[in-house]
C-alpha positions in Angstrom: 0.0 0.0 0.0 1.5 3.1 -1.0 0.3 6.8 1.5 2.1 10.1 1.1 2.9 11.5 4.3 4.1 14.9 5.7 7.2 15.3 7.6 9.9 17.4 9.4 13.7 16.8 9.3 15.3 17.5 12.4 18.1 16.4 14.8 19.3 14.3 11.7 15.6 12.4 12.0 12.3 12.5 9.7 9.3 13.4 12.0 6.0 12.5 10.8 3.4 14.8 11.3 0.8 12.6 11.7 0.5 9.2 13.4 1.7 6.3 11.2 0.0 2.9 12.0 3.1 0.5 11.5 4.6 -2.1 13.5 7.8 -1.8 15.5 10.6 -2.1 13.7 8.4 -2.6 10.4 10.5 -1.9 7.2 9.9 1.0 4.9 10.8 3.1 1.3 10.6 6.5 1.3 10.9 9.3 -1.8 11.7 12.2 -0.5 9.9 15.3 -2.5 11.9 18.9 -1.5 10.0 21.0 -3.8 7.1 20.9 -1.9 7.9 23.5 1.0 4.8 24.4 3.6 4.4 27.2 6.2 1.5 25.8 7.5 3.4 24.4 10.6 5.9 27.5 10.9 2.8 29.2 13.0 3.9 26.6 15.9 7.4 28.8 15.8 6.0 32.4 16.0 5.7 33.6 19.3 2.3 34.9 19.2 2.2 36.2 22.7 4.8 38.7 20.7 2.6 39.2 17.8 -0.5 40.4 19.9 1.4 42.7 21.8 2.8 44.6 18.2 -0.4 44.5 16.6 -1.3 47.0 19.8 1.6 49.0 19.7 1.8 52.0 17.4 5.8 51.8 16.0 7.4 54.9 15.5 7.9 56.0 11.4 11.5 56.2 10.4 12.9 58.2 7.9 15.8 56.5 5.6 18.4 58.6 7.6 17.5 56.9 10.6 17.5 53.7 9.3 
C-alpha cells in the first residue's frame, strides 16, 4: 500500500506529522519530494504572545536617515 505522508527533518531524524500505524521495527521506502515547501506548521514557531502585543503597539515612522 503506497500513502504520502508529511514530515519534518530535524536532529538528523524525519518526524511525521501525523501518526503512522506500522509495526515496530516494520520496514519501509521512502521518496523524498523537496519541492514541496509548507508554512503551515511555521505558526507553531511564532511567538504569538509577541505578535499580539505589536499589533497593539503603534511603532514609531522612520525616515531612511534613521534607518
Amino acid at each position: 500500500m503506497e500513502k504520502s505522508i508529511s514530515a519534518v527533518y530535524e536532529n538528523g531524524l524525519l518526524r511525521p506529522l501525523e501518526p503512522l500505524h506500522l509495526e515496530e521495527r516494520q520496514q519501509v521506502s521512502l521518496t523524498i519530494d523537496e519541492s514541496e515547501v509548507t508554512l503551515a506548521g511555521d505558526h507553531d514557531l511564532l511567538d504569538q504572545e509577541l505578535l499580539t502585543n505589536l499589533a497593539g503597539e503603534e511603532l514609531p515612522e522612520l525616515t531612511l536617515e534613521e534607518v
